[in-house]
N, C-alpha and C positions, 0 to 999 in steps of 0.2 A: 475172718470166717473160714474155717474148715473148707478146703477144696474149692475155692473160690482165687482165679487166676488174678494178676499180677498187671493190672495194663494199665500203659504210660503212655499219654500221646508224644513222639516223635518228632522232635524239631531239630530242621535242618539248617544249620547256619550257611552263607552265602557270601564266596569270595571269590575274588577276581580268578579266574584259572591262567590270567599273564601276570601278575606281581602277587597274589595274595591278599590283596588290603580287603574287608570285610565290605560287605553291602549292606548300605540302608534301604530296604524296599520303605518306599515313601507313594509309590502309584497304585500298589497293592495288583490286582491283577490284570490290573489296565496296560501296564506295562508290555511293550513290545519290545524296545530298544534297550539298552543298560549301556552306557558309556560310563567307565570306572574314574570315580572323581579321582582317583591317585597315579595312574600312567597314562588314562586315558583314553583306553583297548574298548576296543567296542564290540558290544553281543549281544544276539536275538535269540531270540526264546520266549517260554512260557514257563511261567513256576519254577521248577526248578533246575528244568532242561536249555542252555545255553551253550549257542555256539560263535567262536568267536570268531566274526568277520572284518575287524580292520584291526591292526597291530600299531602300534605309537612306537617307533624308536627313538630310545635317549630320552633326555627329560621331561617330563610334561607339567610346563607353568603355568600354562591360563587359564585364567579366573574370570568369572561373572562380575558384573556389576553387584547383584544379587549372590549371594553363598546360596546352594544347597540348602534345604531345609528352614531357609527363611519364611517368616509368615506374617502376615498382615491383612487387615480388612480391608477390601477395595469394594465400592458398589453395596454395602451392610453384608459382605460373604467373608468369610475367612479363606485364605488362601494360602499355599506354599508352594516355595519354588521347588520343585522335582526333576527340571530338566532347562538344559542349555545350553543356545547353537549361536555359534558367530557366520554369518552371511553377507554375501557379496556382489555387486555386482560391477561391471566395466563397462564404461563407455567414453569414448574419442581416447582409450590410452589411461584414463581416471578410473581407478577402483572406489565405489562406495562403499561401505561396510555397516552394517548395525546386527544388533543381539535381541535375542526371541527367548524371554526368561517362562519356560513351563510354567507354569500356575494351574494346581491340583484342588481341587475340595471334593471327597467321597459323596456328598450329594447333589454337586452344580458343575460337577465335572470339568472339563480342562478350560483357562485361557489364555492367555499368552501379550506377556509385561516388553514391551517391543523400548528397544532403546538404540536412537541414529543421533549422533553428532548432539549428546545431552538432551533430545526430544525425546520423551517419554507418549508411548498410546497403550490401549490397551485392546486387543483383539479376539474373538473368538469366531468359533464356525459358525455359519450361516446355515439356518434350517431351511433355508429356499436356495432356488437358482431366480438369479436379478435377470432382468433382461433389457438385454444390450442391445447397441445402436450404434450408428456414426459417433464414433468418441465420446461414449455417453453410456452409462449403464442406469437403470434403473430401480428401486427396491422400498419395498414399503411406503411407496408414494413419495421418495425423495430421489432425485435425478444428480447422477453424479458424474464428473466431468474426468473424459481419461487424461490419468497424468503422463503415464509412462507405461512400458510395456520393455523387459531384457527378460536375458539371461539369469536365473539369480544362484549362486553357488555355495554350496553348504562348505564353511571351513575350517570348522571346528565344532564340537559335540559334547556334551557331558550330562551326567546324568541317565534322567528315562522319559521313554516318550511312547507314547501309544501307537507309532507307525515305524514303519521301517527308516531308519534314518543312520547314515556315515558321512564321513567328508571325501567331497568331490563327488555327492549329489550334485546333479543342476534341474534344474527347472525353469519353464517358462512364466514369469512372475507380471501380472498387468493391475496395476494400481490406480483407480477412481476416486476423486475425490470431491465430496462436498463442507467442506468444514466446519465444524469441529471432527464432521464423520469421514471414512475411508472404508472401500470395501476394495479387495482384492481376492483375482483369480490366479494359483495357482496350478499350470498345465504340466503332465509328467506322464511317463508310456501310457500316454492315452486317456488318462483321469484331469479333469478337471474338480480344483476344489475351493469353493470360495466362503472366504473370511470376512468380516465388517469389526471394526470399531470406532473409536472416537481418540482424538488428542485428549492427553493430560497433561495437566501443567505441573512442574517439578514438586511444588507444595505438595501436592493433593498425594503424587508418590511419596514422596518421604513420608510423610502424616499416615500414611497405609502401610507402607515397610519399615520406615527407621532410615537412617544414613546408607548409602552405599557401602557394599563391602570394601572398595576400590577404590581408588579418587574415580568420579567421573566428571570432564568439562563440563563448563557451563554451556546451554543453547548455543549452536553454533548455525549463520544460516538462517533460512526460515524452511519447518518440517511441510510436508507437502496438505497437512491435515490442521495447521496451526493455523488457529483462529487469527482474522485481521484486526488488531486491536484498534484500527482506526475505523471499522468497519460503524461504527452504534455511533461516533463521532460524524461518521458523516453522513448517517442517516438523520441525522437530528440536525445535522448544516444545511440537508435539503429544505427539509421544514423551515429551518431559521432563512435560507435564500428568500424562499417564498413571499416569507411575510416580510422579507427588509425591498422585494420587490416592489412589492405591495404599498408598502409605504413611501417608497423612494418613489413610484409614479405618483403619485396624492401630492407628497411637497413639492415635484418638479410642476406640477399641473398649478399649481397656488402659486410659484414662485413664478411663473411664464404670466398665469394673470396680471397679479400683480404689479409687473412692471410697467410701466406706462408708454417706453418706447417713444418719447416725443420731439419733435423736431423743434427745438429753438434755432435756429439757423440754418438757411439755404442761400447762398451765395455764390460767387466769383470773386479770387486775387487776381488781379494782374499783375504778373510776374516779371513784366520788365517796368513795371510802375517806378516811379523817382518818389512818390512819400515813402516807400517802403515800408509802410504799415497799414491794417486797416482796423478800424476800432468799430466796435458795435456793443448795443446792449443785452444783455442775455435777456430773458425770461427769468420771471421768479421763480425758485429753486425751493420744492416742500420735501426737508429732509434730506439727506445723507443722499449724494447720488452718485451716478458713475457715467460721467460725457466720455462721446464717442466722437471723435474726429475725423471724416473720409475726406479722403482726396483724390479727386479726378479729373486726371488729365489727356482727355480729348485729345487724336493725334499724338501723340508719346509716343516715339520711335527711335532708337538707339541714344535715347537720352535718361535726366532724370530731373526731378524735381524735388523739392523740400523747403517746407513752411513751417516756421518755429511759430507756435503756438502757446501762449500766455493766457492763465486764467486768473484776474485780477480781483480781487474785492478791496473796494475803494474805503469803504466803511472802517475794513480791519487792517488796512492797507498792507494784505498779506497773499500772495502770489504762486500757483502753481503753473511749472511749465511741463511742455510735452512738446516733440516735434514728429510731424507728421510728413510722408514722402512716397515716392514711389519712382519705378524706373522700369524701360523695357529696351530689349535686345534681341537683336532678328539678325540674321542672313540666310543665306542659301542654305536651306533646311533646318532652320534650329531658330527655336524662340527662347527669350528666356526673360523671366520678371513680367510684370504689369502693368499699365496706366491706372491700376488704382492700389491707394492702400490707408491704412487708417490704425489711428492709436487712441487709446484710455487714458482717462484722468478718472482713477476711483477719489470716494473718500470725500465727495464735494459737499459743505453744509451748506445748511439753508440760507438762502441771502441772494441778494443780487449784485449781477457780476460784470464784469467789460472780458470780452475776449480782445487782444491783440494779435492780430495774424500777422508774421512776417516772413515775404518771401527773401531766399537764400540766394545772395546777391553773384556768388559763386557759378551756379548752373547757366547753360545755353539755353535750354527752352523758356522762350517770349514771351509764350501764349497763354493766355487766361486758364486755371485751374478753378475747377467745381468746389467747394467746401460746404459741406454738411456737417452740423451739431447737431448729438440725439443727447438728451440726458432720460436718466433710468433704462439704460437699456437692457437689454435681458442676453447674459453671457452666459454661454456654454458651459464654460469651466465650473461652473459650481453642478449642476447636476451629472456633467459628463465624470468631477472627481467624485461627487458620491453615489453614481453608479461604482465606478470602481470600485469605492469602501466596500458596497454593501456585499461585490463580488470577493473579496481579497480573502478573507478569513475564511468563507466555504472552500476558496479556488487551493486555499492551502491545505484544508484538510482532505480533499477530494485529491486532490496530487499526491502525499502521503498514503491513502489511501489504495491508489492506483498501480504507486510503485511500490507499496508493498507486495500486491499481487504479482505485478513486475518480477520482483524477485523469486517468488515464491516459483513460479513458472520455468523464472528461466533454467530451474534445471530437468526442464518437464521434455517430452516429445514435440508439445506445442506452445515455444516460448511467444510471450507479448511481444507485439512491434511497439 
């Protein structure tokens, strides 16, 4: 059309003013920082005004876990990586180090793809200030435990980022945790600014980005935000204690009934006797039993005694023995052993029996010995080992359990005793 002007809109392409290599704006005008993916030079600015404040001499090699411009759905958002800082911190002499991959979306705005020793979280700003306590911080009704509190130092940069940022930043970094959650404060001339997310497990990253650009190790450690996998295990062994408690008093209370605890035999051997044996008749015996043999010996002093003991059935003419003794030792402040002691014979069937007692021709003590037979009697050992059982299997996942925390801690401010 006749006298009708010419106009073009004006586009300014964007490259490094230290190597030339071109720029992808990828944060659009969010952008504060620009670190050049190609030398590394870093620059602040707005749109198209950039001034360069850190210089990279010599070659610049380091890569992200994440490339630049990578993108994947995490949380049902689409996101890309737009920026990217390797960080630091020291303590007793030990550098930690992990990486803070930018994550951009034009309408959910920034978070940030954190990766320490193969643990993966993911992080964004907090629209409140949590409030704090004795080693404890607070936030949306979930109370989180201080992990740690350093130094933390920026040592490398790339990309773009919405705030001022170079290497040999430091700041004061304090990290809480409740896990799967983490919230942290960072403090710097005078600005406090705090963060929260949650652990992810490696799956869940890949399945949102794809493979690593990089090799990255597998989990290394345990991350201060990584869930305790023994944690649901042994919540559900509390429960299962309970009831294997519950049970184990009910059969100890029926098995202590049960028993009959009864005395067929109360007597005296005399021990310097010439027949050297005494015979007597049991009691009838209903059912499998388990005799109990005591011996006591009245006056017993720096001596000992022993009575071999025979349980005969005449009928099957077939014979269990057991021998039964005891000893004791005194001087000038020290005791040691007993005047009494007593042994088992499980496993007895039903029938009637001759006990033969014989004293042991061997020993010095004279004097007349006590002898008690109990049949059915009610022994410890079976409830005192299934108490055990019922403890063993919860005591192993609760230990597990514990020391995983253990772990988790010990590289904290406030490690477990």
């Amino acid at each position: 059309m006749a006298g009708a002007s010419d106009s073009r809109l004006q586009v300014k392409e964007l490259r490094c003013d230290n190597c030339g290599a071109p720029w992808e704006r990828r944060g659009f005008l969010n952008t504060r920082t620009h670190a050049c993916e190609n030398c590394g030079c870093v620059f602040e600015g707005h749109e198209d005004q950039w001034t360069l404040i850190q210089r990279v001499e010599g070659a610049y090699e380091t890569r992200p876990a994440y490339a630049l411009g990578t993108r994947g759905t995490l949380e049902g958002v689409e996101w890309e990586v737009v920026g990217w800082q390797e960080r630091s911190v020291t303590a007793w002499g030990v550098r930690y180090a992990w990486e803070e991959h930018v994550l951009f979306n034009p309408y959910e705005g920034f978070r940030y793809l954190m990766l320490s020793d193969g643990h993966f979280a993911v992080v964004s700003a907090l629209p409140g200030v949590p409030t704090t306590g004795l080693n404890q911080a607070s936030y949306n009704g979930r109370t989180y435990k201080h992990f740690s509190t350093a130094e933390a130092v920026v040592d490398e940069v790339l990309g773009e980022f919405s705030w001022q940022v170079k290497r040999g930043d430091v700041a004061t970094a304090s990290d809480f945790v409740d896990p799967p959650y983490i919230i942290s404060c960072e403090e710097s001339m005078g600005e406090a600014n705090w963060s929260g997310g949650r652990y992810l497990e490696r799956d869940e990253v890949i399945a949102a980005f794809g493979p690593t650009s990089r090799p990255v190790s597998n989990p290394r450690g345990i991350h201060p935000a990584q869930p305790n996998p023994h944690a649901e295990t042994s919540s559900w062994m509390k429960k299962a204690l309970a009831v294997g408690l519950l049970l184990w008093f009910m059969l100890s209370a029926i098995y202590f009934v049960t028993r009959s605890n009864q005395v067929v035999y109360s007597g005296s051997v005399d021990m310097a006797g010439t027949s050297g044996e005494l015979v007597i008749d049991s009691a009838p015996m209903l059912g499998s039993n388990t005799l109990e043999i005591d011996v006591r010996a009245p006056g017993l002093n720096n001596n000992w005694v022993w009575v071999d003991c025979l349980i005969v059935d005449p009928a099957a003419e077939k014979a269990s023995y057991a021998g039964v003794g005891a000893e004791y030792w005194s001087g000038p402040g020290w005791t040691e052993g007993s005047n009494r002691g007593s042994t088992l014979i499980s496993g007895i069937p039903k029938g009637k029996y001759v006990v033969q007692l014989t004293p042991a021709k061997t020993q010095k003590h004279t004097k007349a010995v006590d002898i008690t037979i109990k049949r059915d009697v009610r022994l410890m050992r079976y409830p005192c080992c299934s108490f055990f059982l019922v403890f063993l299997i919860p005591a192993i996942a609760l230990a597990r359990s514990r020391n995983f925390e253990k772990l988790r801690w010990a590289e904290s401010d406030h490690p477990m005793s």
